[in-house]
N, CA and C of each residue as an Amber inpcrd file, in Angstrom:
protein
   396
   0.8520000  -1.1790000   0.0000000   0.0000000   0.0000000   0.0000000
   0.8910000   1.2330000   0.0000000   0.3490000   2.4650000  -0.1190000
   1.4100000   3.4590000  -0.7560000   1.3230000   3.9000000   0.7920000
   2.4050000   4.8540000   0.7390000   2.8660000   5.5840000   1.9230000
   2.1200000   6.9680000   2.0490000   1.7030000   7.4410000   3.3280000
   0.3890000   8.7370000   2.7800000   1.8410000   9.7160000   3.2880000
   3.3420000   9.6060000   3.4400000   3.6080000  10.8240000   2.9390000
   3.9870000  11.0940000   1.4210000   3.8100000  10.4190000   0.4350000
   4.1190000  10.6020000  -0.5710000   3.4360000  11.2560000  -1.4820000
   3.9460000  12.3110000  -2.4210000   3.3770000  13.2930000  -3.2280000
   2.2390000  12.9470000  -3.8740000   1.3120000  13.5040000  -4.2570000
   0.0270000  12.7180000  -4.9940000   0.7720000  12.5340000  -6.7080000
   1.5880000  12.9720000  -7.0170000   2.5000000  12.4880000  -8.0080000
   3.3430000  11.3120000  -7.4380000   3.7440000  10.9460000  -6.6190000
   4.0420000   9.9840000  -6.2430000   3.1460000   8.9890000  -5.9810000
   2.1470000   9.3670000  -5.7360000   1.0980000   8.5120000  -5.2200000
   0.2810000   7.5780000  -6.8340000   0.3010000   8.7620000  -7.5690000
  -0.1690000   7.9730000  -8.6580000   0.6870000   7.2670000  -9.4440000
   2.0260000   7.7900000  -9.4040000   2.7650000   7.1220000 -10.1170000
   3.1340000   5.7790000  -9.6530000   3.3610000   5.4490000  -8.1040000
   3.5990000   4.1990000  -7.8540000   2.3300000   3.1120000  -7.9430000
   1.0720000   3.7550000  -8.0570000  -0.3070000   2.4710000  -8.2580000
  -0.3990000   2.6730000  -9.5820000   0.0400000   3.2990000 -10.8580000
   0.0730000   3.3590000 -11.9630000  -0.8070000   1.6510000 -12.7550000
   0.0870000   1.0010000 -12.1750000   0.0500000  -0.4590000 -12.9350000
  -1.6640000  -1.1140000 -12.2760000  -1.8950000  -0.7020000 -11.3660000
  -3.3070000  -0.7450000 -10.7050000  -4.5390000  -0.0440000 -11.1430000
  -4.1680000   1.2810000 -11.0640000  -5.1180000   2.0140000 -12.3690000
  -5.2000000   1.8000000 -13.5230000  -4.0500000   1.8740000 -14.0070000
  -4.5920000   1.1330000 -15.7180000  -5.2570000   0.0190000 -15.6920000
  -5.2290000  -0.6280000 -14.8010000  -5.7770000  -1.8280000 -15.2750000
  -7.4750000  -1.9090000 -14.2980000  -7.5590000  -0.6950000 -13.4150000
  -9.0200000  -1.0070000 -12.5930000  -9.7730000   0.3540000 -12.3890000
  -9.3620000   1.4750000 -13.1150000 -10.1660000   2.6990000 -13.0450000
 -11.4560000   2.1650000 -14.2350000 -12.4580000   2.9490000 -13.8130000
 -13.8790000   2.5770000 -14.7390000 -14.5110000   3.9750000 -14.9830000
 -15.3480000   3.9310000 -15.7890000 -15.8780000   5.5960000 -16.0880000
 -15.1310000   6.3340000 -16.2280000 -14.3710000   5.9260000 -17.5250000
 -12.9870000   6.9590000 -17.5970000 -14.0410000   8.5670000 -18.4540000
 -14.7250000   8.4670000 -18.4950000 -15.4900000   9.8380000 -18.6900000
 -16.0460000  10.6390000 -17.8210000 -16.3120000   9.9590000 -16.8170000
 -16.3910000  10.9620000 -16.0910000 -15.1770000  11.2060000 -14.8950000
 -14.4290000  10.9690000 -15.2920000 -12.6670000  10.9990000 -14.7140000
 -12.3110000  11.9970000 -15.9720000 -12.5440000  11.8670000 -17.3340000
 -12.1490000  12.5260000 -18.5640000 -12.7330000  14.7390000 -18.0080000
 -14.2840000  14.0470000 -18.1490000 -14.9810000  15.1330000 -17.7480000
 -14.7780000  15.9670000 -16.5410000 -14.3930000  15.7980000 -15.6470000
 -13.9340000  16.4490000 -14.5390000 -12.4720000  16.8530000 -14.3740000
 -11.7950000  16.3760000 -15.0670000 -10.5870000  16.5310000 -15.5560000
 -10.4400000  17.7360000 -16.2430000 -11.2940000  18.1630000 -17.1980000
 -11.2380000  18.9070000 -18.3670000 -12.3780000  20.5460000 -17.6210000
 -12.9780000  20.1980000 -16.6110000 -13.7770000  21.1670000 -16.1210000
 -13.1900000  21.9870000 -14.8790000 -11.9160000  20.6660000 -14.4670000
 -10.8940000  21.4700000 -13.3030000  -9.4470000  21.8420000 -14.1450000
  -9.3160000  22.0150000 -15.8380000  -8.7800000  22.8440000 -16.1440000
  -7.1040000  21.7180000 -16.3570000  -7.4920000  20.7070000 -16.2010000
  -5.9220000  19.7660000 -15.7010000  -5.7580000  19.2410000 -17.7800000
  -7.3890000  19.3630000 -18.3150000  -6.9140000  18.8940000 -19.2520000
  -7.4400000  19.3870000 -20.4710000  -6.7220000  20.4350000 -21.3810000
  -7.8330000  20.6950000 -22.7420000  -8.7390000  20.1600000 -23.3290000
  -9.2510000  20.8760000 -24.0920000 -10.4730000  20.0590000 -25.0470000
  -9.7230000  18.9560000 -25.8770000  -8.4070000  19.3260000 -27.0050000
  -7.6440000  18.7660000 -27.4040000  -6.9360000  17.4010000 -27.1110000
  -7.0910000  17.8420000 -25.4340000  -6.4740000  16.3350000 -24.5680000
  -7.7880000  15.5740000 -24.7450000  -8.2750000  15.9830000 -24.6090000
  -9.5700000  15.3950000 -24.6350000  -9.9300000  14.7920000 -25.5960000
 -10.2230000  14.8370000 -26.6230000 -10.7440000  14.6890000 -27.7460000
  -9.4020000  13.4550000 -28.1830000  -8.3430000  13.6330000 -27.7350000
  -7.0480000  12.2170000 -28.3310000  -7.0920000  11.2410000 -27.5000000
  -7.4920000  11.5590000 -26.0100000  -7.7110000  10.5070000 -24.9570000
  -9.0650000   9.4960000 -25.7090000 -10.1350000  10.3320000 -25.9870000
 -11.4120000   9.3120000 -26.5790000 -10.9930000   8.7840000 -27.7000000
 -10.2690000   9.5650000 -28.1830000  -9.6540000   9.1070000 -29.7240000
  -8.9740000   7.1320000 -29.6440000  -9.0120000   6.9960000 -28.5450000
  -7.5640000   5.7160000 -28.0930000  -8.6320000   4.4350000 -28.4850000
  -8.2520000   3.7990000 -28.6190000  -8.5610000   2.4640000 -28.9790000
  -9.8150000   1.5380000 -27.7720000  -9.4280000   1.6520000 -26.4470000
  -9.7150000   0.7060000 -25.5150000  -9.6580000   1.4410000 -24.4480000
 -10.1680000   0.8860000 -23.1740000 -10.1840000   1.7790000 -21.9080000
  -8.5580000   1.5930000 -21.5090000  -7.8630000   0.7180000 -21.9010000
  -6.2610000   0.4270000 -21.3040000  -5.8250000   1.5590000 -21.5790000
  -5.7530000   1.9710000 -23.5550000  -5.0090000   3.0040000 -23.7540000
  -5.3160000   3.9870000 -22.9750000  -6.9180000   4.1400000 -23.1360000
  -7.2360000   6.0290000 -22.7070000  -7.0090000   6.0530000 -21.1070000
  -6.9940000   4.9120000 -20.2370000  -6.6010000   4.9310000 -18.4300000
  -4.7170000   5.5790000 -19.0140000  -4.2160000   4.7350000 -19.9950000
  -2.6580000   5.1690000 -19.8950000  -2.5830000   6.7740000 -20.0710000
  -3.1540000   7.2650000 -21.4830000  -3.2010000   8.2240000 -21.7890000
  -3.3520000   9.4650000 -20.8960000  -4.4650000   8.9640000 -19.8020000
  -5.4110000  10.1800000 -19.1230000  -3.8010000   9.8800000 -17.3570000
  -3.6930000   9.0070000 -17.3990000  -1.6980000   8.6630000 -16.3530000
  -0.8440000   9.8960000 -17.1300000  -0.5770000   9.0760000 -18.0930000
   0.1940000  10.2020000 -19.1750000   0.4580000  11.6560000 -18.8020000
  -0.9200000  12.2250000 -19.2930000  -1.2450000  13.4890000 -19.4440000
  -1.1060000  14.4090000 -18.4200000  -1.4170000  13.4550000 -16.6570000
  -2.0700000  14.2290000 -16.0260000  -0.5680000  13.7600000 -14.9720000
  -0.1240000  13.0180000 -14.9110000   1.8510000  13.1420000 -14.2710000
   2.7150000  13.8620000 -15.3980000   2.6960000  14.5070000 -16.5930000
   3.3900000  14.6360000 -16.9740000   3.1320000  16.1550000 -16.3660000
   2.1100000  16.5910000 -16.1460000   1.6590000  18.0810000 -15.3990000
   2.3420000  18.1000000 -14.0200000   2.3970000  17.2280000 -13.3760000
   2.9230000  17.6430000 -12.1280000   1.7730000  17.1240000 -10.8120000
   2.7370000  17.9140000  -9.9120000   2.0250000  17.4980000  -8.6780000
   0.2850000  18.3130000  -8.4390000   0.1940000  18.9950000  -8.7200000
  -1.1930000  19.5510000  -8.4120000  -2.5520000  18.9820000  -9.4260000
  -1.7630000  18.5760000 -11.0480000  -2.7210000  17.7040000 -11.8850000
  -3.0210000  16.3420000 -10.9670000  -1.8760000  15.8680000 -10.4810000
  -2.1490000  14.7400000  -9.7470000  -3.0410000  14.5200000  -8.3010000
  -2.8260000  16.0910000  -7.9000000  -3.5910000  15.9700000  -6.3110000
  -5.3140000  15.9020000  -7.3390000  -5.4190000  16.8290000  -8.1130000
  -6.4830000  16.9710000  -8.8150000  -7.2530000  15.7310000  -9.1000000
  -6.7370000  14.9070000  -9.8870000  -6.8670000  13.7100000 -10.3110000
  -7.5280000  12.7480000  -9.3500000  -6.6390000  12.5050000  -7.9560000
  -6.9980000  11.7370000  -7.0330000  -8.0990000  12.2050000  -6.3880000
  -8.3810000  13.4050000  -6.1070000  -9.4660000  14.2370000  -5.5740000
 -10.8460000  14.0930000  -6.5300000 -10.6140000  13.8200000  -7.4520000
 -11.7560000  13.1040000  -8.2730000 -12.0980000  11.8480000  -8.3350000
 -11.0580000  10.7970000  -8.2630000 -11.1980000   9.6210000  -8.0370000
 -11.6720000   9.1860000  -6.8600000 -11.6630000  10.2020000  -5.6060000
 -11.9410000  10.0760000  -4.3050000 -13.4690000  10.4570000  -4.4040000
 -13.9000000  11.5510000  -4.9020000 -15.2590000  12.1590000  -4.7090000
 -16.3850000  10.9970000  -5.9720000 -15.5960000  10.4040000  -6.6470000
 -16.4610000  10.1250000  -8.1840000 -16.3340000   8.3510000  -7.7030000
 -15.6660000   8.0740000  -6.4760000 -15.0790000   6.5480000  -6.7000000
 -16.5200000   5.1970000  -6.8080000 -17.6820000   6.2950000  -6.2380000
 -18.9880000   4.7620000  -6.6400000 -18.8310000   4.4400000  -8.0420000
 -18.3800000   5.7040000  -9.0810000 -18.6300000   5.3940000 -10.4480000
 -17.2400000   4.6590000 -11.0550000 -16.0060000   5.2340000 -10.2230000
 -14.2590000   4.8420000 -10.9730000 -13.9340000   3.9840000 -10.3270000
 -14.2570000   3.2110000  -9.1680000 -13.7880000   1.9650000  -8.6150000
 -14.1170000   0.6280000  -8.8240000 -13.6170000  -0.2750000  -9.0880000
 -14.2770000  -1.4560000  -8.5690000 -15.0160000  -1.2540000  -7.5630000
 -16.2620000  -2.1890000  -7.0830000 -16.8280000  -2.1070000  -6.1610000
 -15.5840000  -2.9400000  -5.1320000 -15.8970000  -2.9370000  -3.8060000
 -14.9200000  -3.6330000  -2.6850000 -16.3530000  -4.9580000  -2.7280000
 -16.9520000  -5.2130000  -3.0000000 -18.0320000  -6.7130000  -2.4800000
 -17.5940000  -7.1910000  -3.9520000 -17.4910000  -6.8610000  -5.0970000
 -16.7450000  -7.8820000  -5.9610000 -15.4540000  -8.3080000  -5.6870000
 -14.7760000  -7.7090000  -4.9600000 -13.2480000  -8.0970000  -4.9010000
 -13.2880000  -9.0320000  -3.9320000 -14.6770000  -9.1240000  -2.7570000
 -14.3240000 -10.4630000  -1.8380000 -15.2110000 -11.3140000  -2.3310000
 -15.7570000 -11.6080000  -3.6850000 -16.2990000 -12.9080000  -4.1340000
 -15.6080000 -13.7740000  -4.8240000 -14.0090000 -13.2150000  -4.7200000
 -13.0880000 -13.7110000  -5.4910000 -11.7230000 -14.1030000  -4.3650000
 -12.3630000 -13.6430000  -3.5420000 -11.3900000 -14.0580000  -1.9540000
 -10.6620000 -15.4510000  -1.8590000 -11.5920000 -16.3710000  -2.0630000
 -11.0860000 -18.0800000  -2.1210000 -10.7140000 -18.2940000  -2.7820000
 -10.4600000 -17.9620000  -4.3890000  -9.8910000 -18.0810000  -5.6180000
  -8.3210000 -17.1080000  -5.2570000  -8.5140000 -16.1150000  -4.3350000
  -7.2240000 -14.9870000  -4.2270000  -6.6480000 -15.9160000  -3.9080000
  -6.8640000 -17.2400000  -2.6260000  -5.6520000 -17.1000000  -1.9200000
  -4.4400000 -17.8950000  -2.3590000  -4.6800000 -18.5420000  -3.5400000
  -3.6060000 -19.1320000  -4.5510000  -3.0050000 -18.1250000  -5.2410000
  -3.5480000 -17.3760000  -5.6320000  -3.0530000 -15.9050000  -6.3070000
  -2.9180000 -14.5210000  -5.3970000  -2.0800000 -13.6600000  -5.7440000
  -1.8420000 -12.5180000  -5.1880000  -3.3230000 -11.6890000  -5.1680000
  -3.3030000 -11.4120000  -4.0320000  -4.6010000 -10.2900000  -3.5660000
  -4.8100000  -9.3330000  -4.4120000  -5.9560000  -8.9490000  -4.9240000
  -6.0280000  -7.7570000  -5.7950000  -6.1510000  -6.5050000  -4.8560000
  -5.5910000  -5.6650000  -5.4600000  -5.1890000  -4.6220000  -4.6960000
  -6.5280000  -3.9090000  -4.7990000  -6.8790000  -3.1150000  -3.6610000
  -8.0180000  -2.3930000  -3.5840000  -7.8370000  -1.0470000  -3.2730000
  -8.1560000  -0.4230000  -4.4670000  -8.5740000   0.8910000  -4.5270000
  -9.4210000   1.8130000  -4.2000000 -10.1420000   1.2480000  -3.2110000
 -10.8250000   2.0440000  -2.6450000 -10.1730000   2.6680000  -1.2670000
  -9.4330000   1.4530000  -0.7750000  -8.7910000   1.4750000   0.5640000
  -7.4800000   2.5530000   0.4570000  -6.6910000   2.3880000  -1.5740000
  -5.9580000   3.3610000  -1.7240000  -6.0390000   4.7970000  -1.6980000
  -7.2980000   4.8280000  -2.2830000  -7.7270000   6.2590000  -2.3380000
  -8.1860000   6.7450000  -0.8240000  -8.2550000   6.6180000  -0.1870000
  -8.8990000   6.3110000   1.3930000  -7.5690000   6.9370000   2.2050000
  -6.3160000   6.2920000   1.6270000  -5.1350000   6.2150000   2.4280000
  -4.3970000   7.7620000   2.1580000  -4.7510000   8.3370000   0.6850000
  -4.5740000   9.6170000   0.2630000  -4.5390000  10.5100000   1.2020000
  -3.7490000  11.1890000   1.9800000  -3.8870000  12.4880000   2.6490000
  -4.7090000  14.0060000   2.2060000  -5.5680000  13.7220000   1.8080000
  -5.8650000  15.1860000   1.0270000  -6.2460000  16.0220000   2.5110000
  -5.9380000  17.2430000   1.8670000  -6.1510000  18.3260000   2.6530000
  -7.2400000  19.1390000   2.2730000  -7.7400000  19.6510000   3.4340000
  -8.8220000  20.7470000   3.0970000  -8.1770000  22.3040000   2.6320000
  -8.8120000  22.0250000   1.4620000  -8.2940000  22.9560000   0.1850000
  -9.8510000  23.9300000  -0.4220000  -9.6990000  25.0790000   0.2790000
 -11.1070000  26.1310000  -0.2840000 -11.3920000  26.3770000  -1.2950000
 -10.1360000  26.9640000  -2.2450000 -10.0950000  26.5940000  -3.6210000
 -10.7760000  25.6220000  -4.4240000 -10.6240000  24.4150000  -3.4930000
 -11.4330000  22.9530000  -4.2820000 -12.4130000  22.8290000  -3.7350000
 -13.6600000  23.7780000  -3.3590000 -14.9330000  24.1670000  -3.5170000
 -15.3510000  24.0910000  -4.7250000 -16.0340000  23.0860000  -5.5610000
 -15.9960000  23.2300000  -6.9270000 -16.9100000  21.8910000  -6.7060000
 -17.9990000  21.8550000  -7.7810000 -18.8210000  20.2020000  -7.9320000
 -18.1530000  19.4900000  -9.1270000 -18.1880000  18.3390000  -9.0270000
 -17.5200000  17.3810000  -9.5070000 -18.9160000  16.8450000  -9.4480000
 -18.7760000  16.1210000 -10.8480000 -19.6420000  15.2980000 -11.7740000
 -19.4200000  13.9200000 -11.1110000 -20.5640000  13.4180000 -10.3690000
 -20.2700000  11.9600000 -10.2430000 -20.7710000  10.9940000 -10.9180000
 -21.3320000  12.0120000 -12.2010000 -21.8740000  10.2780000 -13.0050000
 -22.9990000   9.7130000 -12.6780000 -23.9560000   9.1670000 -13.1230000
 -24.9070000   8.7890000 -12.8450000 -25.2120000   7.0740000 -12.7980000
C-alpha cells in the first residue's frame, strides 16, 4: 500500500500499474478533468480518440503526471469524490477471496484512495460530476 507521505504524483505514479488496469468511467474521470482545467479540449478529444479503456486509463496517467504534482492531487481528488462510479466495487473483490488465496490479492482501490492524505483545500470548492 502506498505511503500517505508521498506526493500525490508519487502517489499515482507508484499504483500506476493498478489504475490502468481497474479505473472505470474513464469519462467521467475525462470530464472532470477537463472542467478542473488539468486537461484541454484537445487532450480530450485524443484521450477518446484511443482504442480501448487500457489506452485512454494510460493516456489520461500520461497526461495528467506529466503536469505535475497539483494535476495529480487533482486527479486523485476526483477519483476520491467520483469513486462509486471509478472503482471497482470492494463486495466484488471479496467474491473472489477463495480463488485470491492461490493468487496474489487484488489490490483495492478504494482502501488506496482512502489512504490519500488530502487536505482541506477552499479553492477545491468546486462540484464534480459523479456520473450517474
Amino acid at each position: 500500500m502506498a505511503c500517505a507521505s508521498q506526493s500525490a504524483l508519487e502517489y499515482v505514479t507508484n499504483s500506476r500499474i493498478h489504475l490502468v488496469g481497474e479505473l472505470r468511467s474513464l469519462s467521467v474521470i475525462l470530464e472532470n478533468l477537463f472542467q478542473q482545467g488539468v486537461l484541454m479540449d484537445e487532450e480530450v478529444s485524443k484521450i477518446k480518440a484511443e482504442k480501448d479503456d487500457y489506452d485512454r486509463t494510460r493516456a489520461i496517467l500520461n497526461s495528467v503526471t506529466r503536469k505535475g504534482e497539483a494535476a495529480c492531487y487533482k486527479l486523485l481528488r476526483i477519483i476520491d469524490l467520483t469513486r462509486r462510479r471509478t472503482l471497482e466495487r470492494p463486495a466484488l473483490l471479496s467474491r473472489i477471496s477463495h480463488e485470491a488465496s492461490t493468487e496474489a490479492k487484488r489490490f483495492d482501490l478504494h482502501h488506496w484512495i482512502s489512504c490519500f492524505p488530502f487536505k482541506e483545500d477552499e479553492e477545491m470548492n468546486v462540484n464534480y460530476i459523479q456520473g450517474i
